[in-house]
N, C-alpha and C positions, 0 to 999 in steps of 0.2 A: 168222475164221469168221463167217457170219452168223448173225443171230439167229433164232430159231426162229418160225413164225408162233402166232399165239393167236390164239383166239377171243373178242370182246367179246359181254358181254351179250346185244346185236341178234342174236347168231348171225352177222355177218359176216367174213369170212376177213379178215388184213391179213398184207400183203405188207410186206417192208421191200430195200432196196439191198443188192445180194448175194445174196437168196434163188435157188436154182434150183426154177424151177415146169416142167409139162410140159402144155405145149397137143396136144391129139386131132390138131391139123394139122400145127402147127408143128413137135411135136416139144420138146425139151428144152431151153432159154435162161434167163439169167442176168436179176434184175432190176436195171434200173439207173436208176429211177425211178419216184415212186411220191406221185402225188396221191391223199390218204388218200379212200375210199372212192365214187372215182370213178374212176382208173384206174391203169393200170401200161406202164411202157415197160419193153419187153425184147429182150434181143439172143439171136437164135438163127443161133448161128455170126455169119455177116457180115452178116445182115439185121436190122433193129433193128424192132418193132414197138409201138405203143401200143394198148393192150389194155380197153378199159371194161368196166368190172367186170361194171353188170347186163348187157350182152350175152354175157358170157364165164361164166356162173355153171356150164354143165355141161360145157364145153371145159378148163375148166383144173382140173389135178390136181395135188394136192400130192405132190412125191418122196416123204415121208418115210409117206403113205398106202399108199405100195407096198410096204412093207416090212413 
């Protein structure tokens, strides 16, 4: 199971390998990499995307937010 994400100090989000996040475009994918607070590559379904964080800051939503 993946690890859950936390919040540091700065207030910025961190993503870890295995999280499922949900992009406004994308849609719903898997993280399967993750240069700490620069960006994130993720697979949605068979498309695989790298995601930079400060351009991504109102597009990506965390699943466990929706609950």
């Amino acid at each position: 199971m993946a690890k859950s994400k936390s919040t540091p100090e700065n207030g910025e989000r961190v993503y870890n390998i295995g999280d499922f996040i949900k992009h406004t475009k994308f849609g719903t994918g898997e993280v399967i990499n993750v240069i700490p607070g620069e960006a994130i590559k993720v697979r949605f379904g068979k498309v695989e995307k790298i995601l930079l964080l400060r351009y991504n800051t109102k597009t990506l939503i965390d699943n466990k937010d929706e609950d």
